[in-house]
C-alpha positions in Angstrom: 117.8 107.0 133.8 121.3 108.3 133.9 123.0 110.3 137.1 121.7 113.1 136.2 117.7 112.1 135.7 117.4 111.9 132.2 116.5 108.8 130.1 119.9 107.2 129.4 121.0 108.0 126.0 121.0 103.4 125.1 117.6 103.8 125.7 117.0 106.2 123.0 118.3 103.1 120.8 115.5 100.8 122.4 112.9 103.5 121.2 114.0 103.4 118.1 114.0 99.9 117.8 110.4 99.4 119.1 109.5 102.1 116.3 111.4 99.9 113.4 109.7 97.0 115.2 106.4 98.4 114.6 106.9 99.4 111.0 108.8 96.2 109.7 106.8 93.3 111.6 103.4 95.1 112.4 103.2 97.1 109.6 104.7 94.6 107.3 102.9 91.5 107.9 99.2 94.0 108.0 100.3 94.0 104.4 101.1 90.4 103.5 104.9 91.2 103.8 106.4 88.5 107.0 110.2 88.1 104.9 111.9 91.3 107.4 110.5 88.4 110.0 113.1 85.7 108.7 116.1 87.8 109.8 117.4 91.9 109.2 120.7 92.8 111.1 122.0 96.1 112.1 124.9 97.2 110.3 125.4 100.5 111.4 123.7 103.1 114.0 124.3 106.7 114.3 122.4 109.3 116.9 122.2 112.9 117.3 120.9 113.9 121.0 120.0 117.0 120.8 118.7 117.8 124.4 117.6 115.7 127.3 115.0 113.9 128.0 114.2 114.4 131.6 112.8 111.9 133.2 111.4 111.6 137.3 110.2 108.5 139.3 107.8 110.0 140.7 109.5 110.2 144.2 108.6 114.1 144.9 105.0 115.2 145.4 106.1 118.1 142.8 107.0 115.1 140.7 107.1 115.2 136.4 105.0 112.6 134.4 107.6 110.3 132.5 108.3 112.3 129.0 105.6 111.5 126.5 107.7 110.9 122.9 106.9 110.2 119.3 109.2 108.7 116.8 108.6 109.7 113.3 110.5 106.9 110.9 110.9 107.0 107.2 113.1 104.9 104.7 116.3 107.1 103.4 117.6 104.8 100.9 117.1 101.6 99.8 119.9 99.7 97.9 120.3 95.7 96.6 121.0 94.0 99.8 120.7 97.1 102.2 118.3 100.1 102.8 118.5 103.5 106.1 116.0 104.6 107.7 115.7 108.1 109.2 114.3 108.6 112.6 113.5 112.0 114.7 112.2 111.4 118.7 110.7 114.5 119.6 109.7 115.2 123.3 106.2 117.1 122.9 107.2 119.1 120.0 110.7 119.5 120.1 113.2 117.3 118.3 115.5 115.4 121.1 117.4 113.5 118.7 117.7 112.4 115.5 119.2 108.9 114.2 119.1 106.6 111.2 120.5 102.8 110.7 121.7 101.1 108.1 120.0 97.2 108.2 120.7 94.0 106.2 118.3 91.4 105.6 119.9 88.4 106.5 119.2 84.7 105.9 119.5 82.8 109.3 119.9 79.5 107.9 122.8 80.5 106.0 124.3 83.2 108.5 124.9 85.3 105.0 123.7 88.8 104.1 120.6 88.4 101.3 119.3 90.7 98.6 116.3 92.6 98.9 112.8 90.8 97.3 110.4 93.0 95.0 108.1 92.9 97.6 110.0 94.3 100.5 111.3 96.9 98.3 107.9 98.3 97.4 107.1 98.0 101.0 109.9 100.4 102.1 109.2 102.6 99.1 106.3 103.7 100.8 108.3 104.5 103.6 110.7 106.6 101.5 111.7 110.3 102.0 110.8 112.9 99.5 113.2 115.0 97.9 110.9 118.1 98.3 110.6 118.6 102.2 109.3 114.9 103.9 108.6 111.6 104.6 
């Protein structure tokens, strides 16, 4: 929570990581897929907030219910040894903010960047944003 009682925007960038979490572990390895397990790196984050999300502790007897979100995710691009994904958080059903990040997969052992594999690629195509109007 900031000083002013809304969810701080860093933690914005936790949600979205729990959401990428979901999709590239969880949703992954339910499909055979546990390589995005061996190592992907952020190389770049960028956020919109659009509006607050207010947040209260509960310390009022008039108090507000922490905000309920949803993050929607969907892959943007996918290149040889990179790919975005898109993200919007919506509080109810407004859009709060909008993000995307650019990720690496990485090869621990070697502390080097890698390619993508076939497999991974088709994964995030099914992830991938239509031209005509959506995920």
């Amino acid at each position: 929570m900031d000083a002013y009682g809304h969810v701080n925007n860093a933690r914005f960038l936790t949600l979205y990581e729990e959401a990428r979490v979901v999709m590239m572990f969880i949703g992954a390895r339910a499909q055979g897929l546990t390589s995005f397990e061996e190592g992907v790196v952020i190389a770049r984050h960028e956020v919109d907030y659009l509006r607050p999300l207010d947040y209260d502790t509960g310390s009022t007897a008039a108090a507000v219910p922490p905000p309920r979100v949803r993050i929607e995710i969907w892959v943007e691009e996918v290149r040889a040894a990179r790919f975005t994904l898109g993200y919007e958080l919506f509080d109810g059903d407004a859009v709060a903010s909008r993000a995307r990040s650019v990720l690496v997969p990485y090869d621990l052992t070697s502390g080097r960047p890698r390619r993508l594999t076939g497999p991974e690629r088709a994964f995030l195509g099914e992830y991938a944003w239509v031209v005509d109007g959506g995920p």
